[in-house]
C-alpha positions in Angstrom: 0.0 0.0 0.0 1.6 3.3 -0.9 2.4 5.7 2.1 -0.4 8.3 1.0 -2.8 5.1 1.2 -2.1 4.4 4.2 -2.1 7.6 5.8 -5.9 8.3 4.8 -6.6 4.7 5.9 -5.6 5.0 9.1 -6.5 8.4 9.7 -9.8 7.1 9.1 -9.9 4.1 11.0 -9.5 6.4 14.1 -11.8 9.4 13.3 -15.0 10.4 11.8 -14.6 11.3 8.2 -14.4 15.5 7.5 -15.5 14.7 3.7 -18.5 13.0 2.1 -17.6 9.5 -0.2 -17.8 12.2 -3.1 -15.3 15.0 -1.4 -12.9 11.4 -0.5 -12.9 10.0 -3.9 -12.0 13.3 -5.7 -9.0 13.8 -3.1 -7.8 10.6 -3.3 -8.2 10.8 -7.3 -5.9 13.6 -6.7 -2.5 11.7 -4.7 -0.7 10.8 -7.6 -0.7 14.5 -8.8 0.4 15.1 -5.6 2.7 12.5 -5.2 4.2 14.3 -8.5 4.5 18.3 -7.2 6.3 17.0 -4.5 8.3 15.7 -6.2 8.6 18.9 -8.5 8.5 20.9 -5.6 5.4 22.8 -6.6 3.1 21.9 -3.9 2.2 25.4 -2.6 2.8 27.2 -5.9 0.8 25.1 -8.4 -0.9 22.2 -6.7 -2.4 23.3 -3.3 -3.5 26.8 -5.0 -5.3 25.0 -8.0 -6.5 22.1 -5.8 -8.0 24.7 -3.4 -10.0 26.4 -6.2 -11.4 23.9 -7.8 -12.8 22.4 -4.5 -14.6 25.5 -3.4 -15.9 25.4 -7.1 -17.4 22.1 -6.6 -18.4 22.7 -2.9 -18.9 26.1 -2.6 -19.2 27.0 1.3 -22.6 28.0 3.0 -23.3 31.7 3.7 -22.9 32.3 7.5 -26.1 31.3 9.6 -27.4 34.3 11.5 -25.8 32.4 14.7 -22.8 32.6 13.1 -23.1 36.1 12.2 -24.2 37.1 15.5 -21.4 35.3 17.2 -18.9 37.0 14.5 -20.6 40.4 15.6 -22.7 40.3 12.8 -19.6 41.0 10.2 -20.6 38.5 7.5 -16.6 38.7 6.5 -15.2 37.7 9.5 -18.0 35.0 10.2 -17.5 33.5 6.6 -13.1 33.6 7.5 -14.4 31.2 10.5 -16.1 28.5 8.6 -13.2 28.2 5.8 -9.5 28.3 6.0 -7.9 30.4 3.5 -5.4 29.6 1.5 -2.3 32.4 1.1 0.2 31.5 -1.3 3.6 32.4 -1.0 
């Protein structure tokens, strides 16, 4: 079993899944591209930046609940920074 395998297997054994089968089968569709800008070194310049885009085009993220909003003192910005991560490149 390769080493990326393995890591999502037993990562998974052990928790509760972050991603629906869909989100899961597109990431691991994506380990030998992967596999191949680490070994180009390109991982944060090409790879994660692309990756990153075309997920939130495939699942875009909910607008903020009005619980979030009020508990983000109703800044719909900062309440939408707390339910994704963002991404700065380099």
């Amino acid at each position: 079993m390769p080493a990326a395998s393995f890591c999502i297997a037993t990562s998974l054994m052990t928790k509760k899944p972050w991603t629906t089968p869909d989100q899961r089968t597109w990431l691991e569709n994506l380990i030998p591209a992967f596999v191949e800008a680490q070994e180009n070194k390109t991982t944060g310049t090409t790879f994660f930046p692309e990756t990153y885009e075309k997920w939130q085009k495939k699942w875009p993220v909910e607008p903020p609940t009005m619980e979030e909003l009020a508990e983000a003192g109703g800044e719909a910005p900062k309440a939408l920074a707390r339910k994704t991560k963002v991404f700065h490149s380099a």
